[in-house]
N, C-alpha and C positions, 0 to 999 in steps of 0.2 A: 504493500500500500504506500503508496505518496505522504513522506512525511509534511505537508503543507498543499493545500489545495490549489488547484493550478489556474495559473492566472492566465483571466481572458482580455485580449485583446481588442481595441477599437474597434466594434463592427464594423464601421464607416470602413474601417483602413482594411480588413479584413474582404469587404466587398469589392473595393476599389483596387486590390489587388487581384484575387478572383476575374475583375472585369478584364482588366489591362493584360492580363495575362493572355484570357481567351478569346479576347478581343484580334490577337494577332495570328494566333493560333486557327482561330476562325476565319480570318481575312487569308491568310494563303490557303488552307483548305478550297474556299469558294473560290477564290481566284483562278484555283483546278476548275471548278467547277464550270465557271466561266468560259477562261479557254476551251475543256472539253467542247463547249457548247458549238461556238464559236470558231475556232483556230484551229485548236489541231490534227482533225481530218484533213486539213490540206498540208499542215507543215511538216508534217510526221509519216505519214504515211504514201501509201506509192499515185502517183498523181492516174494512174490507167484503170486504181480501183473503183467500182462503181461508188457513186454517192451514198446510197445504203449504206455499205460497207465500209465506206469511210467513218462514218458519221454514228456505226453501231461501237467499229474498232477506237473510235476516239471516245465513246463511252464506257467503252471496255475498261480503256486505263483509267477513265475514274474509277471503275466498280474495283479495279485489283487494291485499291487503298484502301479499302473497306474488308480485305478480305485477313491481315494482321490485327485490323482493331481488337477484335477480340484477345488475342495473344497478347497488344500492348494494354490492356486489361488487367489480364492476367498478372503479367511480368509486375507494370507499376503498381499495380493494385496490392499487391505483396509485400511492394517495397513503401508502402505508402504504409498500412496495415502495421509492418513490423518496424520501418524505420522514422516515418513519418512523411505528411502532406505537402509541407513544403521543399524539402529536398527532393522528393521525386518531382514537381512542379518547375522545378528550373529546369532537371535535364529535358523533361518532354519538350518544353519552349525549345531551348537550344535546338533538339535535332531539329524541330519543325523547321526553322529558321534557316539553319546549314539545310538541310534540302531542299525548298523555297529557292533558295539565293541561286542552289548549283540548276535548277530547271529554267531559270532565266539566261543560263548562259550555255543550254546544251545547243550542239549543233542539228541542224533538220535533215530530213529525209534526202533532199535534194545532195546533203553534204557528205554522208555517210551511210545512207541507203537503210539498212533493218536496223542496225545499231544505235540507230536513234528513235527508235521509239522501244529497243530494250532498254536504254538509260533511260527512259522517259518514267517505265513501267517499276524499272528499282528506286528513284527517288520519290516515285508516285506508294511505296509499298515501305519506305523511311516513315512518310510522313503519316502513312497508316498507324505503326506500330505509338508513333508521338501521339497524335490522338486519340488514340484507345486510351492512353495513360490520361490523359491530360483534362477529361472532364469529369470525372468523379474526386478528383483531388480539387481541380477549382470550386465545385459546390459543395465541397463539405469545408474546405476552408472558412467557404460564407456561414451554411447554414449553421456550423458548431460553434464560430462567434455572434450568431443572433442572441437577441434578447429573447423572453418569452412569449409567445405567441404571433412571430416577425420573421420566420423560418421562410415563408413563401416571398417573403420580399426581399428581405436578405440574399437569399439561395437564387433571388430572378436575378441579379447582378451577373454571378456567372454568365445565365444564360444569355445576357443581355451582351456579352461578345459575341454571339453569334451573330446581333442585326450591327453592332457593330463593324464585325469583320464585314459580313454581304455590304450594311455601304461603302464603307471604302472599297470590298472589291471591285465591287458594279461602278462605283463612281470614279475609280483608277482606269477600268477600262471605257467607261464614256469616255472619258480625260482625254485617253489615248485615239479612240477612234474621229477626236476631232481634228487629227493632222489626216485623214483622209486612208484612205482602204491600204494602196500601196504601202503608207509605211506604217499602218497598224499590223501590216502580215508579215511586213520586213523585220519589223525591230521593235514597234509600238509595245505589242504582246511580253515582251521581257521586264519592262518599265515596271509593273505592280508585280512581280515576282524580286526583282533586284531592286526594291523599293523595301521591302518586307526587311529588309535586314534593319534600316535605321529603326525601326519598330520592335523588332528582337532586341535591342540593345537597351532601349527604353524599358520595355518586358522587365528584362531580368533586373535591372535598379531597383524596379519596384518591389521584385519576389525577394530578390535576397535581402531585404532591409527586413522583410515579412517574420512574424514569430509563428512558431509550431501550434497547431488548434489545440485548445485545453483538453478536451476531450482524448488527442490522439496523448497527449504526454499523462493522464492517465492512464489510459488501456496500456501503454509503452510500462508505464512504471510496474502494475499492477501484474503484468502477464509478463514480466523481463523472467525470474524464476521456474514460471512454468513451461514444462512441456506441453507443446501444442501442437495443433493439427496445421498442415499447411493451409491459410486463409480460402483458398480456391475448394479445396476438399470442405472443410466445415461449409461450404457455402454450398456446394451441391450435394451434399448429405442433409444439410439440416432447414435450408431457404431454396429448393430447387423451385418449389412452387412461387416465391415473390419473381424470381428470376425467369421464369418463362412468363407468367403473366404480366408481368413488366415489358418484356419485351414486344407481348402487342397490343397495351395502352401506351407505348412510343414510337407504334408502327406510323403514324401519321404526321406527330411533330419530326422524323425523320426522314422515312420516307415518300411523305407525301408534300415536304419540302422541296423537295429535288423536279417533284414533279410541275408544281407550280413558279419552280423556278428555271431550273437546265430546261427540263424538257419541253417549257413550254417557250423558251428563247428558240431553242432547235427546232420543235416546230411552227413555230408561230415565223420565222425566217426561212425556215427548208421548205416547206410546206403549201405557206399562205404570202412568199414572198413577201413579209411586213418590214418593215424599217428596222434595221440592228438596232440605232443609237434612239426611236423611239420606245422597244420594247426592254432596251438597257435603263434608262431613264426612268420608266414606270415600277421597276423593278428598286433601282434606287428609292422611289419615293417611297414603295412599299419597304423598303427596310427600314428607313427615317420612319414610318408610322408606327412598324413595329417596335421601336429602340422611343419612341414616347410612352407607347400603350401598354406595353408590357410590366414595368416596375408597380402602375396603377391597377393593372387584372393582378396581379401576386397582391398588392395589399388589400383588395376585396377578397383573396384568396385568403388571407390569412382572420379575416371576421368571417365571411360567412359560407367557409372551407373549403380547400384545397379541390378536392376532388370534386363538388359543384363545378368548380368554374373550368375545371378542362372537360367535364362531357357537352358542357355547353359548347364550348370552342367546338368541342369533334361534332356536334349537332349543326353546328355551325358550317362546318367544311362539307358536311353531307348536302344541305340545301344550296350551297354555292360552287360545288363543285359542276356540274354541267355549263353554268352559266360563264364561269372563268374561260372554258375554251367556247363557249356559243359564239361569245363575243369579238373573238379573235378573226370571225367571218367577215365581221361588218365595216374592218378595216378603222374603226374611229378610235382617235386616242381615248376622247374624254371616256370613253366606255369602256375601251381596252383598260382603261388607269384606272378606274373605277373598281370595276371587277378586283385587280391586282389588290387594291388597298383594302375591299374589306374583304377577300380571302387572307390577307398577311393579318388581317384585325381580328379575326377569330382566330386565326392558327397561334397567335401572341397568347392565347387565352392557355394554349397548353404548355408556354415554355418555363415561365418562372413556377408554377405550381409545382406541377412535373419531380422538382429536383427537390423538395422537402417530403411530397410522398413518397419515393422511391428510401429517402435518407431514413423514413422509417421502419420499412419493413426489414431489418438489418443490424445486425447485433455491434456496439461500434468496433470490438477489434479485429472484423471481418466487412463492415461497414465500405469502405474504399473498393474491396474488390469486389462484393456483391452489388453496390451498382453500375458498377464500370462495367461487369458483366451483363447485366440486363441492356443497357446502354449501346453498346459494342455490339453484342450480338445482333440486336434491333438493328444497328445498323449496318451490319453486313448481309443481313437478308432483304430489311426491307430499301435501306437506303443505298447500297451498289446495285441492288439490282433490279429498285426504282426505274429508270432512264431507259436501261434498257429494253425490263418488261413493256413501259409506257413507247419505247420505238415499235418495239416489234408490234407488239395489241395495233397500234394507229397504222401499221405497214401491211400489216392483215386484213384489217379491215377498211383498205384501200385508201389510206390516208384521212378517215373521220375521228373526230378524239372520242368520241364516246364511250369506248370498250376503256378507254385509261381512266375516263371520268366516272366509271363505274367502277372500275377498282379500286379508285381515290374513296365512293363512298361504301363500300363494304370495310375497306381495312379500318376506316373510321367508325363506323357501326359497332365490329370486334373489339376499338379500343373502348368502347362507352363501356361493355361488359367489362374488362379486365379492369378499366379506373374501376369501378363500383368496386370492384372484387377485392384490387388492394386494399381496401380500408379494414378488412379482417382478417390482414397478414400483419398487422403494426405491429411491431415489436413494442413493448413497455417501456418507456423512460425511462434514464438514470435517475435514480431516486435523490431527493436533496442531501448535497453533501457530497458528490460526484462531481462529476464533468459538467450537471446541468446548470447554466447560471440561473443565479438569483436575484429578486428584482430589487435586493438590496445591492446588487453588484451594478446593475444598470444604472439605479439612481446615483451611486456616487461616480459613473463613469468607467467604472473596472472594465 
């Protein structure tokens, strides 16, 4: 046992770390995302392939990023669990960053034929393993420094690097496409990848000044003497059920992301011939909507409960999901933009809750790796393999989005069950006198 009760840290500073962290972490992610979309069908791969093919194998290589998250789960989740949150929290930044920098300066198909989009495919499967690690450590940083009953607003900070990172992707690459096509295919496309780096460097300032969550330097104290189970084993022995059902009440904040965002650039431009730098723009706005609305649905999440407010969201994306691609027909911004911002205004509804239910179903000195599992998992099935189910459904069914807008609301449907369901997988609180703070501790600042 801890001879002295461990001291918590500034939420404020605890969140603001969490953000800044996965704010960048986020931003070259989507910046893949992006390009996929976008780029590198033509600059990677062979110019005699047909369009399909380019355009599935340029989503390939986002899907293979997706396919270590789990692993980098695993691994930091471990390392979070047994050594603590913050030090696994820099290295995942760093690799993100150092892979990031090196895909803005690889050479293209034209230069070096296959081998460049197998370099493309290893720094794309770096930045997998980095992100697997890298979001269950940023939301528990938040949520173990919240006060009590502030878990869902606290914890939405993390999340709120993700609309972070998507604006500045999208709006790095609007940036770039206003020097014109030729030299957004030339050279443009590297600018928001070898941009990432003075951002990584920012990053780590803020983490390494950061203190270890109260929480984890109990479990660390408490469990130092005892023999244990590896984190990953007690969690699929004793929580397999939060962890599959987890995984699809996040089939829709992850995978159904990709759809309304990649998939619907790619086809909203391969497709219906639409404007790049107008469906880039809208995309932006929706993220700036998300990155306001989001901290305010977590703190209605946090009065009148978490799990309320993401079935509404996922209720949300089931009656707007047809309309998102209906609209894509009729060629008009204001409706194209439209559509975009209040699909990103209900999907907001699922991010910050999201990451304090998940924190509970989870014992804390296994905590780290059992959501980074649900989390991971979730998005190797539903979020790599998003884009591509959503090409192939709309290539089948001769280019109409309906068959993708239908799967959008089924997985949404599935998640309203499994939210419900978490709520009687909660694990118990630490009792007073633990890791949990006290509202004596908040009022004098602790």
């Amino acid at each position: 046992m801890p001879t002295q009760p461990a001291t918590r840290q500034s939420p404020y500073r605890a969140a603001f770390a969490a953000l800044a962290g996965t704010s960048i972490e986020w931003y070259d992610f989507y910046a893949f995302a992006t390009a996929a979309a976008i780029v590198f069908d033509d600059v990677f791969f062979p110019p005699d392939m047909s369009p399909y093919l380019k355009t599935l194998s340029a989503f390939a290589t986002f899907a293979v990023g997706f396919l270590l998250r789990p692993l980098g789960g695993i691994v930091f989740g471990h390392i979070g669990d047994r050594v603590g949150r913050k030090k696994t929290l820099v290295i995942t930044l760093m690799m993100m960053g150092v892979a990031s920098f090196a895909i803005g300066l690889l050479p293209t198909y034209s230069q070096v034929g296959a081998l460049a989009p197998v370099l493309l495919i290893t720094l794309r499967l770096i930045q997998g393993i980095a992100i697997g690690g890298e979001w269950g450590g940023a939301v528990l940083i938040a949520v173990e420094n919240a006060p009590p009953g502030k878990a869902s607003f606290f914890g939405s900070f993390a999340q709120l690097g993700s609309s972070v990172g998507a604006l500045l992707s999208t709006g790095a690459f609007s940036l770039m496409n206003l020097f014109g096509n030729d030299a957004f295919m030339s050279w443009g496309w590297r600018v928001p990848f070898l941009a990432s780096s003075v951002l990584v460097i920012v990053g780590l300032v803020v983490r390494v000044k950061l203190e270890e969550s109260p929480v984890m330097s109990e479990v660390r104290d408490e469990h130092a003497a005892a023999e244990q189970k590896l984190p990953v084993v007690e969690v699929f022995q004793k929580a397999w059920r939060t962890v599959l059902i987890g995984v699809f009440a996040l089939a829709t904040a992850t995978g159904g992301y990709y759809v309304v965002t990649s998939f619907l650039l790619s086809y909203g431009t391969g497709d219906l011939h639409l404007s790049e730098s107008m469906l880039l723009n809208g995309l932006t706005l929706a993220a700036f909507l998300e990155l306001l609305v989001t901290p305010w649905l977590s703190w209605l999440a946090d009065r009148v409960g978490p799990h309320k407010v993401v079935i509404a969201g996922l209720a949300g994306v089931i009656v707007l999901a047809i309309p998102q691609f209906m609209v894509l027909g009729t060629g008009s911004v204001v409706l194209i933009w439209l559509l975009m911002l209040a699909m990103r205004l209900v999907m907001s509804a699922l991010y910050g809750p999201i990451a304090s239910i998940l924190a509970e179903g989870f014992a804390p000195h296994v905590r780290y790796t059992g959501i980074s599992l649900s989390y991971q998992i979730c998005n190797l099935v539903f979020g790599g393999l998003a884009p591509l189910a959503a090409v192939s459904l709309a290539a089948a069914a001769g280019g109409h989005y309906w068959p993708t807008a239908l799967m959008l609301m089924a997985v949404s449907a599935v998640g309203i069950w499994c939210t419900a369901r978490l709520r009687s997988l909660r694990v118990p609180q630490a009792p007073e006198g633990t890791a949990a703070v006290t509202e004596r501790e908040v009022a004098s600042g602790v």
